[in-house]
C-alpha positions as a printed NumPy array, in Angstrom:
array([[ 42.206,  90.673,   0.653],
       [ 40.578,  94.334,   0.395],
       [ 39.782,  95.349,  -3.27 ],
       [ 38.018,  98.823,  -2.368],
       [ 39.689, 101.727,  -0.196],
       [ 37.177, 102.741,   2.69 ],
       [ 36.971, 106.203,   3.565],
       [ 37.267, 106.57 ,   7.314],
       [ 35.007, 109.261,   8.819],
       [ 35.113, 109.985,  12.162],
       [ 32.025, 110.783,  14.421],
       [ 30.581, 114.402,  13.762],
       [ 30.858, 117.275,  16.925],
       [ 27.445, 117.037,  17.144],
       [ 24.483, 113.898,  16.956],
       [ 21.212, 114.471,  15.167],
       [ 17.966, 113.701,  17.539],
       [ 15.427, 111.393,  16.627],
       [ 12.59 , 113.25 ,  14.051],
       [ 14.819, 116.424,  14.404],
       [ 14.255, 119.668,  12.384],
       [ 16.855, 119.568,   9.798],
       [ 17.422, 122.37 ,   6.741],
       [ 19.096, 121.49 ,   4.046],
       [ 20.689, 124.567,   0.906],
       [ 22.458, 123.349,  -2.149],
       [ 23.334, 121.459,  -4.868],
       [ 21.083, 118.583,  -5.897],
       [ 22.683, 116.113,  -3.868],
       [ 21.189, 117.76 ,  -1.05 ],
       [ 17.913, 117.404,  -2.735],
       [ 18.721, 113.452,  -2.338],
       [ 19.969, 113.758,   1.3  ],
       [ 16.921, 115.87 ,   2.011],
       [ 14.647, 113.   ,   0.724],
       [ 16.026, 110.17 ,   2.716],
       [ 15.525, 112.121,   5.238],
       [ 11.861, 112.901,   4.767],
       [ 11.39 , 109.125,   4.21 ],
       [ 12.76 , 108.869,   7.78 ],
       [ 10.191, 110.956,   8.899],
       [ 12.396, 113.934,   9.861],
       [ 10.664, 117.523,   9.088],
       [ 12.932, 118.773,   6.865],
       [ 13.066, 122.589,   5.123],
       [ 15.304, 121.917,   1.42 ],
       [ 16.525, 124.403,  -0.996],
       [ 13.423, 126.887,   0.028],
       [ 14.043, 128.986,  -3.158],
       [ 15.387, 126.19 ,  -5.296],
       [ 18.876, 124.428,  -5.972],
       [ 21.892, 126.601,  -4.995],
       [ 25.461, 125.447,  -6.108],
       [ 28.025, 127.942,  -5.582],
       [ 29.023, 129.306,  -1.35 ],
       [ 27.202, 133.127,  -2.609],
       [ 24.214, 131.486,  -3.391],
       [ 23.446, 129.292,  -0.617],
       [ 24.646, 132.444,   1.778],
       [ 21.524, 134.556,  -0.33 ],
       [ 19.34 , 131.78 ,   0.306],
       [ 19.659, 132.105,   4.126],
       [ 19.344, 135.596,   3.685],
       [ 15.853, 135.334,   2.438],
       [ 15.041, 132.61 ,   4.311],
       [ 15.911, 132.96 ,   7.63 ],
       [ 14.181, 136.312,   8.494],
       [ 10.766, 134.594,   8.027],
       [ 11.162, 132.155,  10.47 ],
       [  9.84 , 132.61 ,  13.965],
       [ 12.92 , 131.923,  16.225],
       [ 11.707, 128.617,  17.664],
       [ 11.57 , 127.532,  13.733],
       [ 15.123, 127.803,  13.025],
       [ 16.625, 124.34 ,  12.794],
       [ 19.941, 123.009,  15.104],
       [ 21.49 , 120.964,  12.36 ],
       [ 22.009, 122.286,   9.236],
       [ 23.513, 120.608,   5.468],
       [ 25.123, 123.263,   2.959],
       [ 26.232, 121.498,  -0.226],
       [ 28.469, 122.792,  -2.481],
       [ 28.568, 122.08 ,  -6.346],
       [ 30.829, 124.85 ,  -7.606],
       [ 33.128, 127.749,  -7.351],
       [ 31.45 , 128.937, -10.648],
       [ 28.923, 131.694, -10.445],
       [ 27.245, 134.463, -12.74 ],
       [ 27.183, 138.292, -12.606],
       [ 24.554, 140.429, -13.964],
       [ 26.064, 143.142, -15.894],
       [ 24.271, 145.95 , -15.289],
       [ 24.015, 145.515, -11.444],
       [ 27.251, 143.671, -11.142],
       [ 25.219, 141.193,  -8.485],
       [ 25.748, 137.025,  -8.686],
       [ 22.431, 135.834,  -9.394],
       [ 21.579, 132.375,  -8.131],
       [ 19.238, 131.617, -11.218],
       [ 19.446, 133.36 , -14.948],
       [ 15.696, 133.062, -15.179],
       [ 16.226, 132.089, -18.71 ],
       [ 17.093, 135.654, -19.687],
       [ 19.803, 135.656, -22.457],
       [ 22.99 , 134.616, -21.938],
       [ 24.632, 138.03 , -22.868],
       [ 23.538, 139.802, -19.585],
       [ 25.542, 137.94 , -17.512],
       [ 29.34 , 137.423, -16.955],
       [ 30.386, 134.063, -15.617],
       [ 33.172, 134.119, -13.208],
       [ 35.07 , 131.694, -11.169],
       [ 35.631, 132.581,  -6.89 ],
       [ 38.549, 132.231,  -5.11 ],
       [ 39.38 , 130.375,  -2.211],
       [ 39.42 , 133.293,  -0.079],
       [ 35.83 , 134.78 ,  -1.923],
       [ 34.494, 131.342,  -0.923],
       [ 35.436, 131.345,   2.913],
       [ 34.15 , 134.53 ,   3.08 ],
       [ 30.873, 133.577,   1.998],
       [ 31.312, 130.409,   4.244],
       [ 31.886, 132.606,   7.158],
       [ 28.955, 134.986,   6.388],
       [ 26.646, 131.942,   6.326],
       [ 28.127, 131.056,   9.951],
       [ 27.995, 134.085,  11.385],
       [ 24.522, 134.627,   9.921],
       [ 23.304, 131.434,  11.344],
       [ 24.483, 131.757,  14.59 ],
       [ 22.595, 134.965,  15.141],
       [ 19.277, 133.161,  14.639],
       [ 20.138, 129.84 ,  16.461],
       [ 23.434, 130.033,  18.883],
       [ 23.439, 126.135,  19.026],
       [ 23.62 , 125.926,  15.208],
       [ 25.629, 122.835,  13.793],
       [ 26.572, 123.097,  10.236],
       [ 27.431, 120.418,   8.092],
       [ 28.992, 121.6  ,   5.081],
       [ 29.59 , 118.475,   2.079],
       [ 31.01 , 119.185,  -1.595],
       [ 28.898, 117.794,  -4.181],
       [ 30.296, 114.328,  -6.081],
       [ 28.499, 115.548,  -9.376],
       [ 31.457, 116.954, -11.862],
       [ 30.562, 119.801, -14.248],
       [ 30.773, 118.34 , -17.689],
       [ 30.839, 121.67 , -19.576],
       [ 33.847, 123.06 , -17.247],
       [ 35.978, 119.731, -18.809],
       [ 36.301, 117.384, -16.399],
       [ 39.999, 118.999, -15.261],
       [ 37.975, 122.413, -14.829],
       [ 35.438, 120.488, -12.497],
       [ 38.499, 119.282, -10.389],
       [ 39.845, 122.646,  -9.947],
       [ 36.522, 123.662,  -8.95 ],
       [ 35.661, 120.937,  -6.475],
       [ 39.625, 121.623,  -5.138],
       [ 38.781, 125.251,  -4.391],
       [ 35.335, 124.283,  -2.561],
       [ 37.058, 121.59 ,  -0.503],
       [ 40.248, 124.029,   0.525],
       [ 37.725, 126.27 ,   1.854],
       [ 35.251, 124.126,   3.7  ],
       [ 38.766, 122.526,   5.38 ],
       [ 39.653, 126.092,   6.327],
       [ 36.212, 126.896,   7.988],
       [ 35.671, 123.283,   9.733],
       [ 39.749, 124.231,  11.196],
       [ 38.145, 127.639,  12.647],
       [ 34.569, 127.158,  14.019],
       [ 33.35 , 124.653,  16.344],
       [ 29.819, 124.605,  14.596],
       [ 31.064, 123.792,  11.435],
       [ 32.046, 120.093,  10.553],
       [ 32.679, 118.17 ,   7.398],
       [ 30.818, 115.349,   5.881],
       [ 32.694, 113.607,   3.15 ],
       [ 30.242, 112.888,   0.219],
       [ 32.801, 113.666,  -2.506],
       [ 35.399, 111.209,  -1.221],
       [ 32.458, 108.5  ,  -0.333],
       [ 31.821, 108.399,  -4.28 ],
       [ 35.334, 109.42 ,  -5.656],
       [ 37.405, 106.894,  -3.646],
       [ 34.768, 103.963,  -2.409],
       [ 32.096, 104.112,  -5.244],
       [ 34.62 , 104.668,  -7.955],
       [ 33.071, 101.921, -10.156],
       [ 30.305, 103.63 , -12.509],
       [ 27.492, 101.101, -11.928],
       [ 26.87 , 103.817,  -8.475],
       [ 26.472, 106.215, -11.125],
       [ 22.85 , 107.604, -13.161],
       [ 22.49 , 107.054, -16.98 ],
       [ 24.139, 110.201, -17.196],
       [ 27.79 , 108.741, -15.818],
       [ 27.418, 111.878, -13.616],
       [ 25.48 , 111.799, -10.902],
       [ 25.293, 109.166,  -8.44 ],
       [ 22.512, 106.401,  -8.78 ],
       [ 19.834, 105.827,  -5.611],
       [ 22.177, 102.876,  -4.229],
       [ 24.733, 104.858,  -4.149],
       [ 22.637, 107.674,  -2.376],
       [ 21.342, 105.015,  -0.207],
       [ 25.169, 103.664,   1.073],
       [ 25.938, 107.692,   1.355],
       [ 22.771, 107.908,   3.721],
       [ 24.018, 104.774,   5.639],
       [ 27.191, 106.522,   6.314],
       [ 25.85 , 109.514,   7.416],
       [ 23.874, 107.923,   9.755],
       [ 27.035, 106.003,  11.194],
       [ 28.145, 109.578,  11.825],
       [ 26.252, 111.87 ,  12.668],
       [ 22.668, 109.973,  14.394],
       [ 22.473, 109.929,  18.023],
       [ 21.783, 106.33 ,  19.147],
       [ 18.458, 107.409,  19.8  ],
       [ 18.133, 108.364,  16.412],
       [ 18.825, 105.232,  15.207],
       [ 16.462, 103.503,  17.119],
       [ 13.878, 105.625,  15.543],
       [ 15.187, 104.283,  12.576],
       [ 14.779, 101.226,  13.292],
       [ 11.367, 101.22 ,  14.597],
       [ 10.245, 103.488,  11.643],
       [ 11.789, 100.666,   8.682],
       [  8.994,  97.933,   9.121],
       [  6.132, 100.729,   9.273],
       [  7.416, 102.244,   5.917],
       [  7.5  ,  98.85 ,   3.904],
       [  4.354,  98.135,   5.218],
       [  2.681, 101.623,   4.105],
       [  4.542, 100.721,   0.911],
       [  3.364,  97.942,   0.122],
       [  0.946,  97.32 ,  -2.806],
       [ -1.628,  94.929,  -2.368],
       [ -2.996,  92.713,  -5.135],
       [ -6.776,  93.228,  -3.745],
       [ -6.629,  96.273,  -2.037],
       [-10.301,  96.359,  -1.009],
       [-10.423,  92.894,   0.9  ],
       [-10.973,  93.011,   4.358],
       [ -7.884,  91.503,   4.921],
       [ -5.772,  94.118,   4.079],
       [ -8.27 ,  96.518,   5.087],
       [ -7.267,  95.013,   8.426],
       [ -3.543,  95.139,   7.534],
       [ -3.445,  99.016,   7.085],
       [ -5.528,  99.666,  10.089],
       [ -3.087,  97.613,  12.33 ],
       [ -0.289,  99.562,  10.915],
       [ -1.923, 103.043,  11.232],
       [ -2.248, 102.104,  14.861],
       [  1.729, 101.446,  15.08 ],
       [  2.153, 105.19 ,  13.001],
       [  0.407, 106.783,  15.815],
       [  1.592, 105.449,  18.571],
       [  5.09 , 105.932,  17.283],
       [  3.439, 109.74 ,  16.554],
       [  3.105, 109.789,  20.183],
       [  6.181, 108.44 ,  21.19 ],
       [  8.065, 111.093,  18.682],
       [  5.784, 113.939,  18.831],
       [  7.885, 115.681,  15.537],
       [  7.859, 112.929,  13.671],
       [  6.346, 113.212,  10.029],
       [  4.896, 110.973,   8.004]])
């Protein structure tokens, strides 16, 4: 007998190389996606000009960003999270800012995009990408983490709007693809021991079993032997010895320097 629903993913358009450049814009989950993988090694670029959550902001983001980057810098695969459909206005420019800066809250006007505002911005960020790497491969994900001060009804609506238009994009570009993170903690890790202190965002296991599926669908089998051979080198560097200046374990971490560079040499982008 089954007690959990599993969310069926299928495999992504595209498979992620072993130690491959990856950027990742967004909310904070992508903050935790871009960590695991750093601790795979990957070279990773995340949230260059700090946490984005709404489709305008992460578009601004590449805007900045990608113009600095020589052309050979520009990553294939790319995450865009999504956290909200919520965004603020400066009054007396009328832009959407992607960070108050603490000013007071009377300059700004908070207002709420539409589906169609969204998949503009969506296809902006496509069409922007594209120009600076042809073989780009987006994954776009909508952020599990619910809004508290929307009401929790508010931070449906929200998360509803966000999902409608990443559907819409994925349906009309080939580069584009889905990864589903919200569902993944909505529907399998429904029970709120996968969830922080805070009842809101998700806890590292759960992070970790998110990671795990994203690996089942999007790594190249390659990639996951990279994986693989990278595991037992990380526990080891991780380990913490109880005499750290014997010559035993002085031994230990020279044996397993060794291994990092000759995996180094084996996956020449590989960062540790």
């Amino acid at each position: 007998m089954e007690f959990r629903t599993q969310v069926e993913i299928r495999k992504s358009r595209f498979e992620i190389l072993p130690c491959e450049p990856v950027l990742l814009v967004g909310s904070c989950f992508a903050d935790g996606v871009g960590r695991r993988f750093r601790d795979e090694g990957f070279p990773v670029t995340v949230n260059p000009y700090g946490t984005m959550y709404n489709p305008v902001s992460v578009l601004h983001t590449l805007q900045r960003w990608l113009p600095l980057q020589a052309a050979a810098d520009v990553p294939r695969i790319v995450f865009l999270t999504l956290g909200t459909n919520h965004v603020y206005r400066l009054k007396e420019t009328g832009e959407i800012v992607d960070n108050c800066e603490k000013r007071p809250q009377a300059l700004f006007q908070e207002e709420v995009l539409s589906m169609d505002d969204c998949l503009q911005a969506l296809r902006q960020i496509l069409t922007l990408l594209s120009q600076y790497r042809a073989d780009v491969q987006v994954v776009f994900t909508v952020s599990p983490i619910r809004y508290r001060k929307y009401g929790y009804h508010g931070s449906q609506l929200s998360k509803a709007v966000l999902l409608l238009a990443v559907d819409k994009i994925v349906n009309e570009n080939e580069h584009a693809d889905y990864f589903p993170a919200y569902e993944l903690l909505m529907d399998e890790l429904r029970d709120y021991r996968f969830y922080a202190a805070d009842m809101l965002h998700p806890s590292e296991q759960a992070v970790d079993y998110v990671w795990e599926r994203l690996m089942d669908a999007c790594f190249s089998l390659q990639a996951r032997q990279f994986v693989e051979e990278w595991r037992p080198l990380k526990l080891a560097l991780a380990h913490k010895p109880y005499h750290p200046d014997s010559e035993e374990y002085q031994h230990f971490v020279a044996k397993t320097m060794l291994k990092v560079s000759e995996l180094r040499k084996k996956y020449p982008t590989f960062v540790l």
